[in-house]
C-alpha positions as semicolon CSV with decimal commas, in nm:
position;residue;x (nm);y (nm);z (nm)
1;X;0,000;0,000;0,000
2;X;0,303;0,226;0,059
3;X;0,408;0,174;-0,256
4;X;0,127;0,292;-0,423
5;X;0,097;0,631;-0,224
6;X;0,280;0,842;-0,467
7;X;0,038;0,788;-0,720
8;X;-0,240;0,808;-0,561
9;X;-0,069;1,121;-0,429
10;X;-0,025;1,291;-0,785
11;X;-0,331;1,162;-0,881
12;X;-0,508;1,372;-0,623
13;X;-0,318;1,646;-0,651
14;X;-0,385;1,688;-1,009
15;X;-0,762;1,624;-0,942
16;X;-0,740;1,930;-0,741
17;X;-0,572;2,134;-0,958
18;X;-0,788;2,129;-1,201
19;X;-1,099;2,140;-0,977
20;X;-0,922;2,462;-0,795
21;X;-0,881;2,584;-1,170
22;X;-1,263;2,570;-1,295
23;X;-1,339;2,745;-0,957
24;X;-1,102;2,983;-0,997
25;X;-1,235;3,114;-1,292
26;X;-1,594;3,011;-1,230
27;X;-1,620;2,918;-1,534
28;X;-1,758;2,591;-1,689
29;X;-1,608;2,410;-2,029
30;X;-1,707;2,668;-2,333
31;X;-1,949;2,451;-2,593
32;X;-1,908;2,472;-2,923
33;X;-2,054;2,750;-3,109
34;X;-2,415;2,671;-3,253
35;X;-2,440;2,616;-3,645
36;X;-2,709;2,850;-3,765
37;X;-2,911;3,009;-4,148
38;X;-2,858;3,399;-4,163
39;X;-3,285;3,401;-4,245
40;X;-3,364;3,160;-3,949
41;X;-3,128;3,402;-3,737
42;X;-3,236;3,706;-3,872
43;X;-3,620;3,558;-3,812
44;X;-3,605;3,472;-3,454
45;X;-3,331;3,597;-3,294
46;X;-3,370;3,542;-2,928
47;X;-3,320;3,154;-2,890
48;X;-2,941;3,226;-2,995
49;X;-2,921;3,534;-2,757
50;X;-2,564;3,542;-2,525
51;X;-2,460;3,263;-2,720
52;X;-2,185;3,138;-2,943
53;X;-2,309;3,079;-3,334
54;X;-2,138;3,030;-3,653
55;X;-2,289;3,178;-3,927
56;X;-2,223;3,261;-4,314
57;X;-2,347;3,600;-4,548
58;X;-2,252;3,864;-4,724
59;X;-2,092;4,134;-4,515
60;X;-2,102;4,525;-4,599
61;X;-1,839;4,742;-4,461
62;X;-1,863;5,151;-4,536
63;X;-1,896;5,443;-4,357
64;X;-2,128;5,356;-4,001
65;X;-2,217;5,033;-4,173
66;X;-2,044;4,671;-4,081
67;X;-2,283;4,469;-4,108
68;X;-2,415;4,101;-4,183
69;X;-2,762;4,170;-4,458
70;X;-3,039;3,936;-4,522
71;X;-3,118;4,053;-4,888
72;X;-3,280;3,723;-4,966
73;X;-3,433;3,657;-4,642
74;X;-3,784;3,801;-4,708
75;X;-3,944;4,099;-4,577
76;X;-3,999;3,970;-4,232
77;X;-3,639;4,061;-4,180
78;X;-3,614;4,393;-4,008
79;X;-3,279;4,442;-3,860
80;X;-2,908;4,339;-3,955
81;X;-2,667;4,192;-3,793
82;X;-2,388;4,439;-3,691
83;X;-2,019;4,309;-3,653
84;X;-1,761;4,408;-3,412
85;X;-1,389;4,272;-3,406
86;X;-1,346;4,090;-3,075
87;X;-1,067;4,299;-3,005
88;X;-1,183;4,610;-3,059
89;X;-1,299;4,874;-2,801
90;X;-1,644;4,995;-2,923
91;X;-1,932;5,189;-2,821
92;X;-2,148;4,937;-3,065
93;X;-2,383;4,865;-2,744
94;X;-2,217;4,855;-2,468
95;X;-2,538;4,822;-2,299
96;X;-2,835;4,706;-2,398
97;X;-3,097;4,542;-2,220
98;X;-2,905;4,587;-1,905
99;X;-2,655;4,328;-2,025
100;X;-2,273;4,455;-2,051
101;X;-2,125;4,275;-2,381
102;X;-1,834;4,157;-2,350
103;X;-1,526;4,135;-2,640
104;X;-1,437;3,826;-2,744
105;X;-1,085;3,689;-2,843
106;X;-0,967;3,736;-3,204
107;X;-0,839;3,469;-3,400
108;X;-0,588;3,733;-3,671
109;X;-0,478;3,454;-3,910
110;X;-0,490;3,465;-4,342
111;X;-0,870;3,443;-4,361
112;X;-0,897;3,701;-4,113
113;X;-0,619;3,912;-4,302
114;X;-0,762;3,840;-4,669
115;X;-1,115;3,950;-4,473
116;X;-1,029;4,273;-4,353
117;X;-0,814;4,373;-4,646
118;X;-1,098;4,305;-4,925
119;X;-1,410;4,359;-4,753
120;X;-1,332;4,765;-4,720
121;X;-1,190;4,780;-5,108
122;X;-1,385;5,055;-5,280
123;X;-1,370;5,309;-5,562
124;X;-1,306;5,643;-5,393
125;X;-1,491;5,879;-5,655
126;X;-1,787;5,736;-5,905
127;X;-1,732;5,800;-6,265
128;X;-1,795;6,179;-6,255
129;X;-1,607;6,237;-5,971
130;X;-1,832;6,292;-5,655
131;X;-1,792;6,094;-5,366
132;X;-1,842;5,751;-5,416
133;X;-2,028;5,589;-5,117
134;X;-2,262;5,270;-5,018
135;X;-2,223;4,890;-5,128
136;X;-2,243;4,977;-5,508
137;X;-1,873;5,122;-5,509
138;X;-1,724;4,816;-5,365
139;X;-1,478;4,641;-5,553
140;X;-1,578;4,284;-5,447
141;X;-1,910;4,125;-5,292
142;X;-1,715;3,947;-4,994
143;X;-1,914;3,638;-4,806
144;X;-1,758;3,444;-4,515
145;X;-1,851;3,231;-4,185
146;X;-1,840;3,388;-3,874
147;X;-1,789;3,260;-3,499
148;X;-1,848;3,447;-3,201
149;X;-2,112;3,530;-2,969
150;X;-2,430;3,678;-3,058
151;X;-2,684;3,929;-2,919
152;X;-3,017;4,010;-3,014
153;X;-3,177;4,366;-2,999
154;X;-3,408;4,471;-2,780
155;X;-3,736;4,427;-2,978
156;X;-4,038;4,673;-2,856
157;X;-4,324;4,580;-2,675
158;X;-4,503;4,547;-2,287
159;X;-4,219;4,281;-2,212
160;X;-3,952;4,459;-2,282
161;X;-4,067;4,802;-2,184
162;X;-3,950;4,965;-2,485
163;X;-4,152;5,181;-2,724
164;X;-3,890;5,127;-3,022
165;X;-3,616;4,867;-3,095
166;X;-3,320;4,905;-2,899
167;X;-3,006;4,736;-3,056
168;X;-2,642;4,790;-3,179
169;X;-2,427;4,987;-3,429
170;X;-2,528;5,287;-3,553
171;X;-2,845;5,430;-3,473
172;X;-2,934;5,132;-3,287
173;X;-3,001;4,948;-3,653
174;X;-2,890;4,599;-3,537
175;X;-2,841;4,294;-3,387
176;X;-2,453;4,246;-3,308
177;X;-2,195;3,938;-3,346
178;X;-1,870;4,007;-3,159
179;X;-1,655;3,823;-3,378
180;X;-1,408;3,554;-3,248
181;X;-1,313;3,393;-3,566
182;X;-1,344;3,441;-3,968
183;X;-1,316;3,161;-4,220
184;X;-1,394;3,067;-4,539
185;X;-1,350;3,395;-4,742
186;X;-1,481;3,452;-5,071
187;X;-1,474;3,746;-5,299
188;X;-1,646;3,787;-5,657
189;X;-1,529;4,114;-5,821
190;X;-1,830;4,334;-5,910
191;X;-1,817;4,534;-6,231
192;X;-1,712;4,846;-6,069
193;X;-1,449;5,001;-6,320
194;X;-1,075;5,044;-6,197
195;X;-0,942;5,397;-6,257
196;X;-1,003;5,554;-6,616
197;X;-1,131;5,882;-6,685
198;X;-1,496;5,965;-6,814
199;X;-1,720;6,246;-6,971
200;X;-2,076;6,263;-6,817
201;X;-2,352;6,384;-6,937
202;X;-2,751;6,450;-6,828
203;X;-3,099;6,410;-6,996
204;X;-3,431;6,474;-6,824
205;X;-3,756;6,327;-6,881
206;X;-4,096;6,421;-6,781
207;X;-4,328;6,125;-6,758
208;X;-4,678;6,175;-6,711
209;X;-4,699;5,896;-6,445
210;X;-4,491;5,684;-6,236
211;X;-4,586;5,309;-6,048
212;X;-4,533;5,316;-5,715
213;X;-4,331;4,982;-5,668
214;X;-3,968;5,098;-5,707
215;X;-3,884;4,805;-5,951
216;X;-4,195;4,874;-6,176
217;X;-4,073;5,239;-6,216
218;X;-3,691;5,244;-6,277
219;X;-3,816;4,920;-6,481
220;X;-4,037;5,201;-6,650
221;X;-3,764;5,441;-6,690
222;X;-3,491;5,194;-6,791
223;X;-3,726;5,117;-7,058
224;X;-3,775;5,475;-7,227
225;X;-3,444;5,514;-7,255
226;X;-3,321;5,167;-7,352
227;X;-3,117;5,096;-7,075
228;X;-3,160;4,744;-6,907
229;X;-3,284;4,906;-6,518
230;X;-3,268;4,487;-6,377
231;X;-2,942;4,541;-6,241
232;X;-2,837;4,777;-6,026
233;X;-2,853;4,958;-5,653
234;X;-3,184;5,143;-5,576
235;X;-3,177;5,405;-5,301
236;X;-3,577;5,411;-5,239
237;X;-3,765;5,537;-5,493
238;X;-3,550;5,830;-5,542
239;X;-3,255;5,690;-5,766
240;X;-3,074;5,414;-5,934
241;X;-2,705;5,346;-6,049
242;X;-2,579;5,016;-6,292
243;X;-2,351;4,763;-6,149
244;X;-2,075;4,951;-6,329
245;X;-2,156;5,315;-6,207
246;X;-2,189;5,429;-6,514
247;X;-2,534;5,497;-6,634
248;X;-2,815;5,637;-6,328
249;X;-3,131;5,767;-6,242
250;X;-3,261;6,057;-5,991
251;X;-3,662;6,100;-5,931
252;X;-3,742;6,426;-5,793
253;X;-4,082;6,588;-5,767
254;X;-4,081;6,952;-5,882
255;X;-4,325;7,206;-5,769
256;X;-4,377;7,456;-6,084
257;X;-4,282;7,813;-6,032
258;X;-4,535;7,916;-6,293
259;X;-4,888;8,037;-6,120
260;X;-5,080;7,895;-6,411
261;X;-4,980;7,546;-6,277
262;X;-4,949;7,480;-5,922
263;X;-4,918;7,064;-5,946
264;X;-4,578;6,901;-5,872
265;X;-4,469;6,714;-6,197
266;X;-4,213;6,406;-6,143
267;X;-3,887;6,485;-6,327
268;X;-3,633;6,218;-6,410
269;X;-3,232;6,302;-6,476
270;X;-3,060;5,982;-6,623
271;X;-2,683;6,052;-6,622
272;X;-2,433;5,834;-6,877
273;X;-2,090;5,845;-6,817
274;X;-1,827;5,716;-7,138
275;X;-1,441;5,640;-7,083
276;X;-1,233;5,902;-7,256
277;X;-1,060;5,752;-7,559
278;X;-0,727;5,601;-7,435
279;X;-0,775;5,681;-7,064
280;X;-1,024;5,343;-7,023
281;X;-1,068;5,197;-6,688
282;X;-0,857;4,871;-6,600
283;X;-0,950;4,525;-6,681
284;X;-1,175;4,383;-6,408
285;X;-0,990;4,020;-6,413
286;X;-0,658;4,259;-6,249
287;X;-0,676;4,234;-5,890
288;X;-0,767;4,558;-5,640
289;X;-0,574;4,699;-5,330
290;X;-0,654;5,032;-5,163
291;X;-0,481;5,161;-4,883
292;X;-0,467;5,476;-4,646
293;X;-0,221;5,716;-4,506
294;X;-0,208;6,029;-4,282
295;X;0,035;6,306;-4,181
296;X;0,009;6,527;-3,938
297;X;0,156;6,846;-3,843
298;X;0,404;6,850;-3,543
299;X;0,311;7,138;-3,394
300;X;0,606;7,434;-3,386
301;X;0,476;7,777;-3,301
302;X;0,829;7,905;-3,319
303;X;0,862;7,768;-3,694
304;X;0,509;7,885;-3,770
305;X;0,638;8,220;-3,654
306;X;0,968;8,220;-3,839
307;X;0,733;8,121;-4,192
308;X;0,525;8,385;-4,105
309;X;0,783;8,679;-4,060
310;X;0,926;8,521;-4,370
311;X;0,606;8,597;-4,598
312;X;0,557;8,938;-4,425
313;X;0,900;9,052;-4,542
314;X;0,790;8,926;-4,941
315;X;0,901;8,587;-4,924
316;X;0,664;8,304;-5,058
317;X;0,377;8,456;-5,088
318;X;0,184;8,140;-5,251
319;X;0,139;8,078;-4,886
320;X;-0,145;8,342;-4,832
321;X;-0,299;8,108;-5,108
322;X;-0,555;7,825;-4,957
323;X;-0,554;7,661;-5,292
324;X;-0,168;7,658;-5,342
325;X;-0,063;7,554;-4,954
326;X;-0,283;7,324;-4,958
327;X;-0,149;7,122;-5,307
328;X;0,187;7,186;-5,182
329;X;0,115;6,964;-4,857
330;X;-0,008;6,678;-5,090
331;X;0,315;6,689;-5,242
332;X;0,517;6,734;-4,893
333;X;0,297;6,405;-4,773
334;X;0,351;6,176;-5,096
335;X;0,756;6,297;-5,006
336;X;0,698;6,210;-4,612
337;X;0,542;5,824;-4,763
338;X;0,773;5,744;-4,978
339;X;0,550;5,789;-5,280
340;X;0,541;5,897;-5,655
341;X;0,494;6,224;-5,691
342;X;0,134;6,342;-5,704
343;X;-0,043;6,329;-6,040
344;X;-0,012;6,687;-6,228
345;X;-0,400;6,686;-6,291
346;X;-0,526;6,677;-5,937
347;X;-0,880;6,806;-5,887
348;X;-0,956;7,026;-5,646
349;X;-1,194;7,132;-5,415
350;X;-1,165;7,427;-5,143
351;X;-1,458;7,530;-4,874
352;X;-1,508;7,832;-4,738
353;X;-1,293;7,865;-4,412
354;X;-1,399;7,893;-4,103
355;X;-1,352;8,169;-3,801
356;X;-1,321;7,930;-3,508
357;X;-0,998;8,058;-3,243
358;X;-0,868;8,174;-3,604
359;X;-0,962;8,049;-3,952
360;X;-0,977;7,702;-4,099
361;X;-1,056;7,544;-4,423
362;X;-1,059;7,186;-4,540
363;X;-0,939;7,112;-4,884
364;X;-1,037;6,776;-5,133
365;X;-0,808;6,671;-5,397
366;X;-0,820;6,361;-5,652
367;X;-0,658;6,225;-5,976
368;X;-0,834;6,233;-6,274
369;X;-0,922;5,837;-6,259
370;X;-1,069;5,898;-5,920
371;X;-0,836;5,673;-5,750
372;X;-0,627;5,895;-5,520
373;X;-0,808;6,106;-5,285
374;X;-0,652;6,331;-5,033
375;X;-0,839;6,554;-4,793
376;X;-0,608;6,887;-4,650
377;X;-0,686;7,107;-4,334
378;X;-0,557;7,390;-4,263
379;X;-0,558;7,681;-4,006
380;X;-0,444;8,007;-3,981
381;X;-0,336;8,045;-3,605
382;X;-0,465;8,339;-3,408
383;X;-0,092;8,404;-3,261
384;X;0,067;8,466;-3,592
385;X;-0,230;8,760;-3,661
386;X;0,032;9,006;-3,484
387;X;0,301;8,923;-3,763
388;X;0,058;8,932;-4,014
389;X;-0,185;9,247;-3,905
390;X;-0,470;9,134;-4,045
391;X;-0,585;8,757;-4,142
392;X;-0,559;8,836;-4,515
393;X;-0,217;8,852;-4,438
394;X;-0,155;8,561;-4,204
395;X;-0,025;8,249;-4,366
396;X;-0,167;7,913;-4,378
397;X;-0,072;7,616;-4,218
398;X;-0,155;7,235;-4,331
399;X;-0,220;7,064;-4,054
400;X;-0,371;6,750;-4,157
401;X;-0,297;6,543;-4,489
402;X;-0,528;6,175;-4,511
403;X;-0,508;6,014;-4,851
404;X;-0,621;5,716;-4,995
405;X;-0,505;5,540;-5,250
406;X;-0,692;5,247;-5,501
407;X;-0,446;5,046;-5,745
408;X;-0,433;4,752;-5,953
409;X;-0,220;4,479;-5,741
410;X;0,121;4,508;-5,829
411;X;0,113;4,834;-5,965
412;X;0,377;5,062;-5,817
413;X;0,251;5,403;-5,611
């Protein structure tokens, strides 16, 4: 019996351990996540709420949207599903319900990598160079599985106390998946054009009546111009743009500014947009990558000063100019990254400045293919006034460069 006291020794021990473990962290072996359908979640979401799930879709990243869509699931889908990183620190509903969510670990291996790097790949400016924002400027359609743990929003009612739905993400849209782990990636490139320059131009049409059902009347309008409307992003009833950006409609109701006719008429603009002749967009079989950068000023009132009593004696005076500082600091910034120099043919776009503690002023440039974007601010500092006398003569200062850059893969910057 003596013999065998060791062992029965470790034995015990070890039995221990592990018992003084689970207590320790009062915690009880994790099961495995539930399989679940996007529609059957999207349906009825409580059953899986506080829970781990894997789950597959299409996800939609953009500006205050990261989300998980049920396109196909029917219109008894109301809400979304929004996703947060495990890792990250987020005020997407920290408290709902009275529940605190907690973040999740992050699995940051090639799926996850290949994930995050294609699902945010967009073209920066559509064809005619506005701002180019929502799902129908992505570069790919991205779909994956998802694992982590799920919570439903807080749906209104007597039970819950709530007179609208309380949930996550912006504006409270959704349901919300901290993510533990991404796999199974897949992208299909959408016909959004790479680069290439284009000349736009507008039509209007006056029909005497509309239908009411959104696909009936871009189906309508699609129609009277001979334009095939089947394809395509709808924004309500109000407009329409083709999977490759390049032909749209708006709807706008008009009120008459003649007195003999007081009734609103419906007025339809359909834009078309052609590639300039040897300045075509890229081939969509080339792969995409888009990427951002930022400098910032490093704050030196004593070389702000200097610059200053430099331009009041008649030295560089191009920097009284918004419009000329400001292209100067998207060359000083492509110098700063290590990039080509910026294209010759930027685009540009100044605001007005604004008197706030002194005057500032934001400033928008872009190449001509839409495909480098770089936003400028600038100030002119209140303590440089008594150099300068009056603002007119104060100098301004870029403070702030952000660019973004789209590129075939491959292609140097």
């Amino acid at each position: 019996m003596g013999r065998n006291l060791p062992f029965r020794f470790l034995r015990n021990s070890l039995g221990l351990l592990v018992l003084a473990t689970g207590l320790a962290y009062g915690q009880t072996p994790e099961l495995p996540p539930r399989e679940v359908n996007l529609c059957d979640l999207l349906r009825n979401p409580n059953p899986y709420d506080g829970q781990r799930i894997r789950v597959s879709g299409e996800a939609n990243r953009d500006f205050e949207d990261f989300t998980l869509h049920g396109a196909g699931c029917g219109s008894q889908v109301a809400h979304r599903i929004w996703l947060q990183y495990g890792d990250e620190k987020t005020n997407a509903g920290a408290e709902v319900g009275h529940r605190f969510i907690q973040a999740e670990p992050l699995i940051k291996d090639g799926a996850y990598e290949f994930f995050a790097q294609v699902v945010s790949q967009q073209r920066l400016l559509a064809p005619d160079l506005k701002p180019c924002n929502g799902p129908q400027c992505h570069y790919y359609r991205v779909s994956a599985t998802f694992t982590g743990r799920f919570f439903a929003g807080v749906e209104p009612g007597r039970a819950s106390g709530t007179k609208t739905f309380v949930g996550f993400g912006h504006g409270d849209c959704c349901h919300l998946l901290v993510i533990e782990q991404i796999s199974d990636v897949r992208s299909e490139r959408t016909q959004v054009p790479v680069g290439g320059q284009f000349q736009c131009s507008t039509e209007t049409w006056t029909p005497a009546s509309l239908a009411g059902d959104p696909n009936q009347m871009f189906a309508t309008i699609g129609k009277h111009w001979g334009d095939d409307a089947g394809q395509g992003t709808m924004n309500g009833t109000g407009s329409w743009i083709a999977p490759d950006l390049l032909t749209s409609f708006v709807v706008e109701t008009v009120t008459p500014t003649d007195k003999k006719s007081s009734d609103p008429k419906t007025v339809v603009t359909r834009q078309r947009c052609r590639a300039v002749e040897n300045f075509g967009p890229r081939p969509l079989t080339e792969p995409v990558v888009c990427e951002s950068r930022q400098w910032l000023w490093p704050e030196d009132r004593q070389a702000a000063k200097d610059l200053q009593q430099s331009v009041t004696m008649g030295h560089d005076p191009w920097r009284l100019e918004l419009r000329t500082t400001s292209r100067n600091a998207v060359e000083d910034a492509h110098k700063k990254w290590g990039l080509l120099p910026a294209s010759p043919h930027l685009v540009d776009s100044c605001g007005n400045p604004v008197i706030d503690d002194g005057q500032s002023a934001e400033c928008g440039w872009s190449s001509p293919d839409g495909m480098h974007t770089f936003l400028v601010r600038l100030h002119k500092f209140d303590y440089l006034k008594r150099f300068g006398g009056h603002w007119e003569n104060v100098i301004w200062t870029a403070t702030e460069v952000d660019g973004s850059f789209c590129h075939a893969e491959g292609e140097k910057q």
